[in-house]
DSSP file (Angstrom, degrees, kcal/mol; ACC not computed):
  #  RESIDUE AA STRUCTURE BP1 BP2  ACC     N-H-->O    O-->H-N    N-H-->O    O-->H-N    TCO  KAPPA ALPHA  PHI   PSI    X-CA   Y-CA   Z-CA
    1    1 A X    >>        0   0    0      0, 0.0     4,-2.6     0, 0.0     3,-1.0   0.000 360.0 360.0 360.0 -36.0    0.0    0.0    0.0
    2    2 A X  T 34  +     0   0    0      1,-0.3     4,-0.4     2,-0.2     0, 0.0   0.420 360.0  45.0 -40.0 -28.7    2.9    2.2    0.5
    3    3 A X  T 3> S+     0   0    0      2,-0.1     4,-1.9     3,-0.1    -1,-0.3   0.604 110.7  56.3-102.0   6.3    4.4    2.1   -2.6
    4    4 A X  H <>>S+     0   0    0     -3,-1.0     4,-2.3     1,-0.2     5,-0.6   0.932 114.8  44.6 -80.9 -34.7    0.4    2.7   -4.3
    5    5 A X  H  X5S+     0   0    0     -4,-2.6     4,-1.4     2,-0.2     5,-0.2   0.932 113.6  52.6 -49.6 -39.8    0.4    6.2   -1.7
    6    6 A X  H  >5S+     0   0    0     -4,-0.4     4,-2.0     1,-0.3    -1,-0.2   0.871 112.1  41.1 -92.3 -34.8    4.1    7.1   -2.9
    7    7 A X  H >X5S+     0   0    0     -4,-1.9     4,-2.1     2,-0.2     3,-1.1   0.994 111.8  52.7 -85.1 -42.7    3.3    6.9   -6.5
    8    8 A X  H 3X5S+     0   0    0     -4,-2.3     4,-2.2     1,-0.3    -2,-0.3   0.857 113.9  51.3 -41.6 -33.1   -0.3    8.8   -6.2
    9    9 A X  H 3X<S+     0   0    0     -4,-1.4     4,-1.5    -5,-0.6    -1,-0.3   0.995 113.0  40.8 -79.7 -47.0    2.0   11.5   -4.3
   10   10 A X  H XX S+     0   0    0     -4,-2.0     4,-1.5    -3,-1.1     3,-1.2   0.997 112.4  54.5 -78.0 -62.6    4.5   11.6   -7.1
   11   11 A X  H 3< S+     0   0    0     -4,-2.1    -1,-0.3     1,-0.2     3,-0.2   0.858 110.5  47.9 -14.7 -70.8    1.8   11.6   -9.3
   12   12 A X  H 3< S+     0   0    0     -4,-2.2    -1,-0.2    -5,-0.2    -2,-0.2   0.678 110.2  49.1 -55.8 -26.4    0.1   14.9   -7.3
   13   13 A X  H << S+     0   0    0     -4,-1.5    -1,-0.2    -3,-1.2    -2,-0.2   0.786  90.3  80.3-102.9 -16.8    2.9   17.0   -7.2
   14   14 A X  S  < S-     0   0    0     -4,-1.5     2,-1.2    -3,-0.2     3,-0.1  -0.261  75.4-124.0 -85.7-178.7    4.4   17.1  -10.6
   15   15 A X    >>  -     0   0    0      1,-0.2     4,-0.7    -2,-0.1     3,-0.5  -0.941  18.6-151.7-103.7 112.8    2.9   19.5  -13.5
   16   16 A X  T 34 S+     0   0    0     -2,-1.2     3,-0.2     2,-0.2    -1,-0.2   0.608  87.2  82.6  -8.2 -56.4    2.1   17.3  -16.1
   17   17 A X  T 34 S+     0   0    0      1,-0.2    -1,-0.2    -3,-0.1    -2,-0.0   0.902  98.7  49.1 -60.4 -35.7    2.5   19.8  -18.6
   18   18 A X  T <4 S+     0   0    0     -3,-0.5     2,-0.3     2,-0.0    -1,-0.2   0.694  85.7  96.6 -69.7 -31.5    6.3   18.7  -18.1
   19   19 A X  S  < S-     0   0    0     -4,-0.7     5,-0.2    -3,-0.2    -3,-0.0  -0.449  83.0-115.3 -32.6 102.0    6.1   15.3  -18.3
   20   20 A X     >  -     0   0    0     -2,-0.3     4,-0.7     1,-0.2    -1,-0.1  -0.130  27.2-127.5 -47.2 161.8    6.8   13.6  -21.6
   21   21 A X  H  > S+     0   0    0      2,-0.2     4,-1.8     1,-0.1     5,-0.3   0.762 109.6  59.5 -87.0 -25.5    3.5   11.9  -22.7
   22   22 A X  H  > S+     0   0    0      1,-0.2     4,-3.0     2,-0.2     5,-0.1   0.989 111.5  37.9 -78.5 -40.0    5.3    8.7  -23.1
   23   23 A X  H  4 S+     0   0    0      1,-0.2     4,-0.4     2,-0.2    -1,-0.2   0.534 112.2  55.4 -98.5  24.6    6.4    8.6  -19.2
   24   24 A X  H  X S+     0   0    0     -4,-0.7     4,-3.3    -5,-0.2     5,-0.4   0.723 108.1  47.0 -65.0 -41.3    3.5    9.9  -18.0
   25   25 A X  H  X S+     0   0    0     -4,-1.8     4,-2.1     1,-0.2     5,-0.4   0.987 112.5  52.0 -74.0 -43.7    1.8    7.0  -19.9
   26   26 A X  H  X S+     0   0    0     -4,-3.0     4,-2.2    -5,-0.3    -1,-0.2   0.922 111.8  49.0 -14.3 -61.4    4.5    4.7  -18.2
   27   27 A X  H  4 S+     0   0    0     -4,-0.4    -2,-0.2     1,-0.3    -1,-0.2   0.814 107.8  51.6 -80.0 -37.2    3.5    6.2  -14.7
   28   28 A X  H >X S+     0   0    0     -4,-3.3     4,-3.5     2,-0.2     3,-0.5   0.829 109.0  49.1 -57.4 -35.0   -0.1    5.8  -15.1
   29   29 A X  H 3X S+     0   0    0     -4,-2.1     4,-2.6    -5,-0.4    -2,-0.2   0.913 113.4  47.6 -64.2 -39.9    0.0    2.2  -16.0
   30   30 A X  H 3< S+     0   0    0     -4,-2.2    -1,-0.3    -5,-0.4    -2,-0.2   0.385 109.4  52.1 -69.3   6.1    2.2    1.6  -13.2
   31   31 A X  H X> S+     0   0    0     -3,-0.5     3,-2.1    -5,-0.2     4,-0.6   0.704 112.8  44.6-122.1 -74.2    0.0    3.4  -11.2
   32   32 A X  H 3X S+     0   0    0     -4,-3.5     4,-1.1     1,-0.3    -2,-0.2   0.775 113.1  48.7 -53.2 -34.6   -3.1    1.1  -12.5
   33   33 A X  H 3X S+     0   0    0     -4,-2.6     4,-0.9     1,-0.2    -1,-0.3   0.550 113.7  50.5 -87.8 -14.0   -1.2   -2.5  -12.1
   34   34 A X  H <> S+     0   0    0     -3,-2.1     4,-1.4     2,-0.2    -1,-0.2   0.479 112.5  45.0-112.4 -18.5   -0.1   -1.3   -8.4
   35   35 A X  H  X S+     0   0    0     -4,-0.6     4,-0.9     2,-0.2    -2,-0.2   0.644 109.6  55.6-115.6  -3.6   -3.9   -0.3   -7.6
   36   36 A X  H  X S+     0   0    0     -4,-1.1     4,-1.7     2,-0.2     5,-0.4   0.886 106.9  55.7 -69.2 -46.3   -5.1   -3.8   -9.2
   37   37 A X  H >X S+     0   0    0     -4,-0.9     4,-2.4     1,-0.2     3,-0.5   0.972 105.9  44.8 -51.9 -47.7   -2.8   -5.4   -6.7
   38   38 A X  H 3X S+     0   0    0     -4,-1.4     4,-3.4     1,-0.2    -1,-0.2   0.938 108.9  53.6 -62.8 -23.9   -4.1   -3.9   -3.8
   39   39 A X  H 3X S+     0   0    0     -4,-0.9     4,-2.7     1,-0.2     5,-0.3   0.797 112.4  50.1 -76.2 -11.1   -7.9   -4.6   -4.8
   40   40 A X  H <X S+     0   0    0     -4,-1.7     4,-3.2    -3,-0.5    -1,-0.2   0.972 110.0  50.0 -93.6 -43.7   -6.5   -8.5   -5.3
   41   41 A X  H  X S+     0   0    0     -4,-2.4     4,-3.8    -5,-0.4     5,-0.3   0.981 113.6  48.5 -57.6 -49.0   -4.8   -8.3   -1.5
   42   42 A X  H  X S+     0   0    0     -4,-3.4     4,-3.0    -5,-0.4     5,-0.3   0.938 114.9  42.2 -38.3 -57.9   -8.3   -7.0   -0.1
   43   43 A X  H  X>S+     0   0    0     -4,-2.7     4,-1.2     1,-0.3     5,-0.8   0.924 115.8  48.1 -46.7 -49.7  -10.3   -9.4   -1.6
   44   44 A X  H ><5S+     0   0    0     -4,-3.2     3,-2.4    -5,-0.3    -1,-0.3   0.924 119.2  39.2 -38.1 -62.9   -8.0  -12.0   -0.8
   45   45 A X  H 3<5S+     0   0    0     -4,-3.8    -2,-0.2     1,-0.3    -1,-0.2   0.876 123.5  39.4 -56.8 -58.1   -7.8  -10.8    2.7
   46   46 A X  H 3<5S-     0   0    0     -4,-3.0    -1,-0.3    -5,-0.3    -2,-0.2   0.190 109.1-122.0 -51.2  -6.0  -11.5   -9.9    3.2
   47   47 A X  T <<5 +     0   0    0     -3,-2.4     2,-0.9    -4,-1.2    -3,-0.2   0.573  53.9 156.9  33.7  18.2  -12.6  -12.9    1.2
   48   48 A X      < -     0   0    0     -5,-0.8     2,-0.2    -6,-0.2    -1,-0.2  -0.577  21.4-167.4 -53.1 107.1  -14.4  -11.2   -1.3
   49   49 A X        -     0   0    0     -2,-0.9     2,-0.1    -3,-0.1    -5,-0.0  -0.891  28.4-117.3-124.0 144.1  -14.6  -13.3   -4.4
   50   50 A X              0   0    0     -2,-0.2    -1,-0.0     1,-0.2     0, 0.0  -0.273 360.0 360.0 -85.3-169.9  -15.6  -12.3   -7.4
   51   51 A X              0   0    0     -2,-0.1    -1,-0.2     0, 0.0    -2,-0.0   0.048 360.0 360.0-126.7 360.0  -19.3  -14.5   -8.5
């Protein structure tokens, strides 16, 4: 969960406008595959399964 906070913080504080568009699209994906992992740890933990 720590590194999904660290990158939403990295994420919040740069301008965009500066950002190449290819590693912004890098950072988002990495951003998306880090916040699919956590939803899979809840479930796991929480035993939420999907139907």
């Amino acid at each position: 969960m720590g590194e999904l906070s660290a990158a939403i913080d990295c994420l919040a504080t740069e301008d965009v406008t500066e950002i190449p568009p290819m590693q912004l699209a890098e950072q988002l994906l990495e951003l998306h595959w880090q916040m699919a992992r956590l939803q899979a740890q809840i479930a796991r933990r929480t035993g939420v399964r999907l139907p």
